[in-house]
C-alpha positions in Angstrom: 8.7 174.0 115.6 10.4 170.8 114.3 8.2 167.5 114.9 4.5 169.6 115.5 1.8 167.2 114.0 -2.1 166.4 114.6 -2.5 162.9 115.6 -5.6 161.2 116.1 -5.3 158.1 118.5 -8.5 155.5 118.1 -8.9 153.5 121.6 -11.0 150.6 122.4 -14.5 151.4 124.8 -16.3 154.5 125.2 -13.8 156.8 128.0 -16.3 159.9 129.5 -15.7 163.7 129.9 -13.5 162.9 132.7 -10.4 161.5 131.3 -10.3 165.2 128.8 -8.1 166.3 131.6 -6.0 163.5 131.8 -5.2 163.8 127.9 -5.2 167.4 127.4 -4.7 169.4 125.0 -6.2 166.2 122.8 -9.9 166.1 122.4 -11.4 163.3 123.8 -14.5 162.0 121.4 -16.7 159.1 122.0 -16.8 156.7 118.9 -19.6 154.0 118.1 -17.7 151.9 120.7 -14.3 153.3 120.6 -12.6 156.9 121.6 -10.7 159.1 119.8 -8.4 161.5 120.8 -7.2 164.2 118.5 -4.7 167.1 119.0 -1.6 168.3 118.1 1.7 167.0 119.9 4.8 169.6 120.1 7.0 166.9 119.6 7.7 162.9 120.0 8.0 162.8 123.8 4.7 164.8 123.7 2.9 161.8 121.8 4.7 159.1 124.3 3.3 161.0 127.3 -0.2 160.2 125.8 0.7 156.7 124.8 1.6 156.0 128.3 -0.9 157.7 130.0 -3.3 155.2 127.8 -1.0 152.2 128.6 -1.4 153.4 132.8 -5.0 153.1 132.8 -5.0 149.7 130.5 -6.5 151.0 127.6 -6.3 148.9 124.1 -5.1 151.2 121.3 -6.3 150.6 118.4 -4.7 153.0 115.8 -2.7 155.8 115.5 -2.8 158.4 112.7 -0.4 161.0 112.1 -1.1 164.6 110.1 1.5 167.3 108.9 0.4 170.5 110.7 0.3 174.0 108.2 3.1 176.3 109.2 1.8 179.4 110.5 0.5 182.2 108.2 2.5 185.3 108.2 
């Protein structure tokens, strides 16, 4: 799967348990201030979908980090 990579998304303010559904499959982790959300996207348009979903509810992002995911085992 071309484009597959772990991301980890650092937002301003402390979001609660209830916006994990809004951003799943990303985990949703309370920061000394800040929240993180971690996960693998599929794909580019995967990681915009988050990014807008974080723009809708007007939250400050404050970095983005991007990761190589393994390939599979066989």
């Amino acid at each position: 799967m071309a484009g597959r990579r772990f991301y980890r998304i650092r937002v301003a303010g402390a979001l609660g348990s209830r916006f994990e559904q809004a951003f799943d499959p990303m985990r949703v982790e309370p920061d000394l201030g800040t929240t993180v959300l971690s996960g693998v996207c599929v794909d580019s348009s995967a990681l915009y979908g988050v990014l807008d979903r974080l723009e809708d509810l007007g939250l400050d992002l404050l970095a983005v980090e991007s990761f190589p995911v393994a390939p599979p085992r066989r």
